[in-house]
C-alpha angles and dihedrals in degrees: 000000000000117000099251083058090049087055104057091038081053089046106049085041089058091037084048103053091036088058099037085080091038082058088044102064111121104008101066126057106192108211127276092248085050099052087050093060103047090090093068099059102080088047088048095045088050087047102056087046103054108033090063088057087042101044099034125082108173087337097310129115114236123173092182145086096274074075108083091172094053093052086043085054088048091051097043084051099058091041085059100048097046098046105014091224124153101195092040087046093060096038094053090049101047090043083049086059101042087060109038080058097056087044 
């Protein structure tokens, strides 16, 4: 299959399954358990995107210093945490990293 077929396979899968909720709407009640927990996903999916690039070094996982994106994540997250700023999020973290690099 050449690359220009897998992407609109890939496309109309993704479409598919999108609309497939939107066509949902109204004729489906997800359980109670299920609607709980919706608020979660977008954590969990952060979360599963983001720890990988902190915990691994060269495919290995180092929780210590010898790790300068884990203390800059540290850093981003406290940021975070304390002013709620995107931007400065972002700046505070890269500039961590920066300089746990040169140390």
């Amino acid at each position: 299959m050449s690359i220009w077929g897998l992407m609109v396979v890939s496309g109309l899968l993704t479409f598919g399954l999108r609309y497939s909720f939107i066509a949902a709407e109204g004729h489906y009640q997800p359980p109670a358990w299920f609607r709980r927990l919706l608020p979660f996903v977008p954590v969990a999916a952060l979360t599963a995107l983001t720890a990988p690039e902190l915990l691994l070094v060269h495919g290995e996982l180092i929780f210590g210093s010898g790790n300068p994106r884990l203390w800059a994540g540290v850093v981003a997250i406290v940021v975070a945490a304390v002013w709620r700023n995107t931007l400065l999020t972002i700046a505070c973290g890269f500039l961590a990293l920066f300089l746990l690099q040169q140390v």
